[in-house]
VEXTOR-169043 format. One record per residue (C-alpha): x, y, z. Coordinates in pm, whole numbers, plus 50000, padded with zeros to 5 digits. Layout:
BEGIN
XYZ;...
This chain:
BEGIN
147993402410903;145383427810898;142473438311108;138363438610951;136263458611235;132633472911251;132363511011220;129643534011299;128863537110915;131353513810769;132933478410788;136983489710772;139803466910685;143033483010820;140693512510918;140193523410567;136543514310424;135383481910238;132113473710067;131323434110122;129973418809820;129503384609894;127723351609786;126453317309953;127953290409861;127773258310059;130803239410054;128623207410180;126163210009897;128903211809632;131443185209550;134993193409686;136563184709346;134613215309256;134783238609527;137303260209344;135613262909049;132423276109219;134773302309414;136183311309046;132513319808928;132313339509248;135123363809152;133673370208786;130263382008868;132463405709072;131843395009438;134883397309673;133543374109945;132333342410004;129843332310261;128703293410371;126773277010678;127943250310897;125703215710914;126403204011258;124463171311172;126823162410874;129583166211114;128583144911420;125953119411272;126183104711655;127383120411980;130973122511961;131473109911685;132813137711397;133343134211025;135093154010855;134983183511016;138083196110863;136293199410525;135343233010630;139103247510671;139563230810325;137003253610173;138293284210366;141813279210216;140003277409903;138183308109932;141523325010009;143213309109701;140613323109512;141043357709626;138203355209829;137293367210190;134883346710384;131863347010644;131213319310816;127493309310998;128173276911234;124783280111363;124233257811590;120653261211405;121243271511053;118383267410851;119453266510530;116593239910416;118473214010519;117543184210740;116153197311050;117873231111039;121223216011073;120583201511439;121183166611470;118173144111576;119653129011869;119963165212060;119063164012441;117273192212626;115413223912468;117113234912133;118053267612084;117393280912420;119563283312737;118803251212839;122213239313023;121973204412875;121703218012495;124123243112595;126723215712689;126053194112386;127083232612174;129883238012382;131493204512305;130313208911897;131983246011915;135193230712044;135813207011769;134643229211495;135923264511548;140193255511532;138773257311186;137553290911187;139873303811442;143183299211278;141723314710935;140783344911070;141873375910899;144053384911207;145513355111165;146283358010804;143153341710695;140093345510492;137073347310756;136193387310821;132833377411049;131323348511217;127243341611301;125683338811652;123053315311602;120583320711239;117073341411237;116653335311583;114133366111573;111723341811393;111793315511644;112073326112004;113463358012247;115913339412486;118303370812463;120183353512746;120863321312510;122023343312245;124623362212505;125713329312617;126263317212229;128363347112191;130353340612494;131173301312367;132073321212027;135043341312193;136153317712445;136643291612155;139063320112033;136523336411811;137963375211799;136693386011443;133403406611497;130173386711554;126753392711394;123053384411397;120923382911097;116883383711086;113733396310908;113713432810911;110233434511120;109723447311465;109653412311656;112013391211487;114873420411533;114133427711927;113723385411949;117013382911745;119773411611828;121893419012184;124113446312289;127533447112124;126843423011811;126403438111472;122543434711382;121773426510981;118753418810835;117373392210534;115263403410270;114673399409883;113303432509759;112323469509927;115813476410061;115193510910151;112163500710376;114353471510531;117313493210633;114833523410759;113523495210982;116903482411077;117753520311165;115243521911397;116603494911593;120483502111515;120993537511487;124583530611365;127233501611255;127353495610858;124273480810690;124393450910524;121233428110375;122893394210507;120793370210314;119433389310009;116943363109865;117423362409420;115383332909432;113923304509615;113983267109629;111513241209549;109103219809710;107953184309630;104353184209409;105073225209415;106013244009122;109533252308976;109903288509140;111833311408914;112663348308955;112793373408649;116643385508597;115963418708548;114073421508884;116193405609038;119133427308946;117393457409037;116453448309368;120533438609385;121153473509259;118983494609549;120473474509824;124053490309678;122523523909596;121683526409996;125763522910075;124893485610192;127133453410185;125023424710033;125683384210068;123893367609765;121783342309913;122173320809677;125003330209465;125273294709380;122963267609573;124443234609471;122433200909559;121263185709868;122983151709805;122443119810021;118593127210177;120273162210333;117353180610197;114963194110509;111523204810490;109673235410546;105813237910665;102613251610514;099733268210739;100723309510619;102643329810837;102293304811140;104683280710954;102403247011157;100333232110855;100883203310570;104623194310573;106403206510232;109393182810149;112333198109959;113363187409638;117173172209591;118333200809376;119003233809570;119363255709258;117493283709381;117213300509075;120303314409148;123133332108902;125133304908929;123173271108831;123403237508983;126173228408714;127633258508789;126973277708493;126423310908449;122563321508410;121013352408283;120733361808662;124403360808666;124933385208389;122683410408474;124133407008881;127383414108675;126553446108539;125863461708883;128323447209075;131013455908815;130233491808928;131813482809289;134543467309208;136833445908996;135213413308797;137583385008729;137333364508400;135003336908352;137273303008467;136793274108208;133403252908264;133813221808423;134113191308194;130743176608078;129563137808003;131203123807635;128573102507572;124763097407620;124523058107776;121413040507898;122623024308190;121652981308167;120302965708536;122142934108665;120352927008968;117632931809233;117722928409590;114352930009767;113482956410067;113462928410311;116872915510193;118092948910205;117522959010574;118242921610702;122022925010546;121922965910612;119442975510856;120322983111273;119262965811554;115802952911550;113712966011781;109892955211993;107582971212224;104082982312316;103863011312105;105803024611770;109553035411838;110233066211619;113403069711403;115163091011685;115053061311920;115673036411646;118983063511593;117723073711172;118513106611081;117913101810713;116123068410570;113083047310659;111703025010909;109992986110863;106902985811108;105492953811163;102212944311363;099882915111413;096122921911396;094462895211631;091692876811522;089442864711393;087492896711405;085762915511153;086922945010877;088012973711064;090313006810961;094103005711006;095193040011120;099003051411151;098093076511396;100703107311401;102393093411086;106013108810946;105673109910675;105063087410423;103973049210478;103803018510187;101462990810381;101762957310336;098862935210441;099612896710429;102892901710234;100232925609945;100612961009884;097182976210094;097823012709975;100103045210103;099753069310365;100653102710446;100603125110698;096953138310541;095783102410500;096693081010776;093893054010710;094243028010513;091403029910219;090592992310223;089362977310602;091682952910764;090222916410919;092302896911167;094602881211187;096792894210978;100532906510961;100772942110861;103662961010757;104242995610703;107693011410561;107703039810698;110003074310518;111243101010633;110643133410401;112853151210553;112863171010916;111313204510957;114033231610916;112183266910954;109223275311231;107193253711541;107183225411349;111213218411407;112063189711636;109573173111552;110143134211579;109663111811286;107853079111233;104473066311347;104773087711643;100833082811780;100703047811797;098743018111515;095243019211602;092782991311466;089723009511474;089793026611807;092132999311975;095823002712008;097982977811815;100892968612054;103882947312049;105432964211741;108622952211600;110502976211428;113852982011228;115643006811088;117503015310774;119803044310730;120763056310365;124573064410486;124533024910529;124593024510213;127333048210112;129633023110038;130812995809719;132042971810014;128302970610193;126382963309910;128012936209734;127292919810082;123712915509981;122252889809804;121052900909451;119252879309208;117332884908889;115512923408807;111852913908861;109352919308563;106862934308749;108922967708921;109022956909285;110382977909473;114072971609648;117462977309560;118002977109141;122002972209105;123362985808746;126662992508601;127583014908330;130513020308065;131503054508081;133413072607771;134253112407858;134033112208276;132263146508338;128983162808497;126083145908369;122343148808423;120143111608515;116853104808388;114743083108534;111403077908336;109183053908508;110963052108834;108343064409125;110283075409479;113723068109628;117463074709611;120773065509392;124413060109427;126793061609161;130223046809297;129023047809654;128343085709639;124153089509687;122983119309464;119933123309654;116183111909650;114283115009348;110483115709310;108073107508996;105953138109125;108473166709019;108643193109008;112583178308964;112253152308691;116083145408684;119103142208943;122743162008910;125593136608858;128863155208953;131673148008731;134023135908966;131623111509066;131983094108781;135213078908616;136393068508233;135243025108185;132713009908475;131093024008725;128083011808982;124903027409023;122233016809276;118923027409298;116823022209612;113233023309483;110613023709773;107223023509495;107333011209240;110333007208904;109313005508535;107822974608463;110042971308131;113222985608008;116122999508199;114173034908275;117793050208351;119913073308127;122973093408181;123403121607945;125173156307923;123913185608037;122743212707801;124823241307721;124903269107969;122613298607785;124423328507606;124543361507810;121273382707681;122223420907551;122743442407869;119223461907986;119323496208101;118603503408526;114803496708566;115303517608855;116693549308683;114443548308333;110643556808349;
């Protein structure tokens, strides 16, 4: 057993000094046939620590009811087979760009403040999740040196008493490893986001020496450490790919180690954001309230570690400096890649409507629009149906308060798409008429005032400037989905000619199992499952053009793939390839310090 404490200048394990050189690495957002693989990459760009989130709406998709909450002790005993110590961040609120922070949407009272009913809803999360933590704690013979109270709360509010009362659910779940806070290193967001007695660290991806002076002036003492230290960024939908240069990159790494700091790689390796996990982050500037900004499926992040978890140029150059702080373990052998390029042949179609009569929940009616919280959706879409009375003449159809993203239907014919931005229909509406609006979810706010935020057509269906009521509505979830069993319950008949959307049904011969990239040419906006496993939505607008195919998902001979297209599908031809990825790149020549040559 041994004992990791917070010094006044240093961490100390066994009260001699230690240096923590750590990267993210979500176990959720990385296939658990490949967890220690990922851990192995960590060890040979010469980190000694591992750090991941917890997604408390993965865990408990309903109230009380937990999946697989164990997976996270899993990882840990990875981590420590790898050689690895470990920090843990259970949130409640975690960020992360994941679907609404990590909350899930069916939370009661005021989240992330010391509202008692939130509180209790915590408390109850807390006990099922920490005997995780708790009995992998390095006093305990474990991995885990430090665990999170709460995420950036600086950035969000200034309950100090809520953050007191997080720490006390911490230790009385048997939490005694030392607690910490992380936050922006400005003025507001580090009095909003620190208390008495819990180490302080701050988030930043360049200017180290002004982040720590500003930390000082806040902590006078306790060892420094840049808790998220940002060598990339992720990607938006109709953004572009965001990429940061290597050599920057590594420099910025290099002055954060210069100053005597720790350093957690955020990310050292970002993985994918499988099943419609992905969140969404706001424009609007600084005030985080404008145009919502969907995240793509892949959470690469430009990170040293790729999505296929190969080494990048980033990773090299990271493994210059850090070899200067300690050991660097071999490269493992790369994971096993696709034999063959296949197209992969359609058998079978399945329209929208046939989908969510066999797959859908309980249908629902009323005077106004229920939204997917009440309709119980976290991730999926929503069918809408109204009656315009009549006869009466042309008018607008507005989805007032849409979210996010509407296909209409008037009379059984496509009438257009909305969006947040554009929540009139283009062409007028005459009644009667039976409208229809499938309504998607982009993904829930994870970062600023927009979080919490319910989804669906949350201002009502106006016909000009009268209220539509007596709105049936019904609700599809993509986890109903998740299964081989549940689909071949629904009727499928011939693939249309003209690229309707619904659910396409393929199978495909596979020689070589192994990781393998999907195209999808043609295809316009939805989601796909190979073998029951959903690798997330795709999107004809990019910037991702292609989805990650782990290779366990796969296996040697047939294997199912489903693809739930809400557009529109190529008119002709199969439109869907799996192939092998390309080769990781060859490490460049090393570069001297930009910080030390003029």
């Amino acid at each position: 057993m041994s004992e990791f404490t917070v010094g006044e200048t240093d961490f100390l394990l066994d009260g001699r000094p230690v240096r923590l050189l750590s990267g993210a690495l979500h176990y959720f957002r990385v296939h658990e046939d490949q967890w220690r693989h990922r851990l192995a990459m960590l060890r040979a760009m010469g980190l000694n620590c591992v750090e991941t989130y917890v997604p408390w709406n993965l865990h408990e998709p309903h109230p009380g009811e937990f999946r697989d909450v164990e997976a996270l002790g899993r990882f840990l005993d990875a981590a420590r087979d790898a050689g690895l110590w470990a920090i843990v961040r259970p949130g409640p609120y975690i960020c992360a760009e994941w679907e609404n922070g990590g909350l899930p949407h069916w939370l009661e009272g005021h989240a992330r403040t010391g509202d008692e009913v939130y509180l209790g809803q915590v408390e109850r999360w807390f006990r099922r999740l920490l005997p995780q933590v708790v009995a992998r704690q390095i006093d305990r013979g474990g991995p885990v040196l430090m665990v999170q109270a709460e995420n950036e709360y600086g950035s969000y509010g200034s309950d100090a008493g809520y953050l007191l009362r997080l720490a006390e659910l911490l230790r009385a779940a048997g939490v005694t490893v030392p607690l910490f806070t992380s936050d922006g290193p400005e003025d507001h967001m580090l009095t909003g986001g620190s208390i008495p007695g819990v180490l302080a660290t701050v988030n930043f991806g360049s200017d180290a020496r002004t982040a720590f002076e500003t930390l000082r002036r806040y902590r006078r003492d306790g060892p420094l450490m840049c808790m998220e230290f940002w060598c990339g960024w992720f990607d938006h939908w109709g953004g572009e790919h965001v990429v940061r240069d290597a050599g920057d990159a590594a420099g910025a790494l290099r002055e954060i180690l210069e100053c005597g700091a720790s350093v957690n790689l955020y990310m050292a390796h970002g993985g994918t954001n499988f099943a419609g996990w992905s969140g969404a982050n706001a424009g609007g500037g600084a005030l985080h309230d404008g145009p919502l900004e969907p995240d793509v499926t892949s959470y690469d992040y430009d990170a040293p570690i790729d999505e296929y978890g190969r080494p990048t140029e980033k990773f090299w150059r990271f493994r210059e400096v850090l070899a200067e702080y300690g050991p660097v373990a071999e490269l493992p052998p790369p994971p096993g890649v696709l034999g063959a390029d296949t197209d992969v042949p359609l058998t079978g179609w399945a329209s929208l409507t046939a989908v969510l009569e066999e797959r859908g929940g309980p249908p629902a009616e009323g005077p106004v629009p229920p939204t997917f919280e009440e309709l119980d959706v976290d991730r999926g879409l929503v069918r809408y149906e109204v009656t315009v009375p009549g006869p009466r003449q042309p008018y607008p159809l507005i989805a007032r308060g849409l979210r996010d993203l509407a296909v209409v239907y008037v009379d059984g014919e496509r009438a257009g798409v909305l969006t947040e931005g554009e929540v009139q229909l283009k062409e007028l509406v005459a009644g009667p008429a039976r409208v229809e609006l499938w309504v998607e979810s982009l993904g829930r706010v994870n970062y600023g005032p927009r979080s919490g935020e319910a989804k669906g057509i949350t201002g009502g269906l106006l016909h000009e400037r009268q209220f539509l009521h007596g709105v049936r509505a019904r609700g599809l979830r993509l986890d109903a989905l998740d299964s081989v069993d549940s689909v071949a319950g629904i009727g499928f008949g011939e693939v249309p000619a003209d690229g309707s959307p619904g659910l396409y049904r393929g199978e495909v011969s596979v020689r070589g199992a192994g990781d393998a990239v999907l195209d999808l040419p043609g295809w316009t906006r939805g989601f796909v499952w190979v073998n029951g496993f959903n690798l997330g939505r795709y999107w004809s607008m990019g910037p991702q053009r292609t989805l990650y195919v782990p290779g366990p998902v796969l296996r040697e001979g047939a294997n199912d793939v489903w693809v739930l297209e809400l557009e529109e599908a190529p008119a002709a031809g199969p439109g869907l390839r799996l192939r092998a990825p390309a080769p990781a790149p060859a490490p460049a020549p090393a570069r001297e310090n930009p910080l030390t040559t003029s």
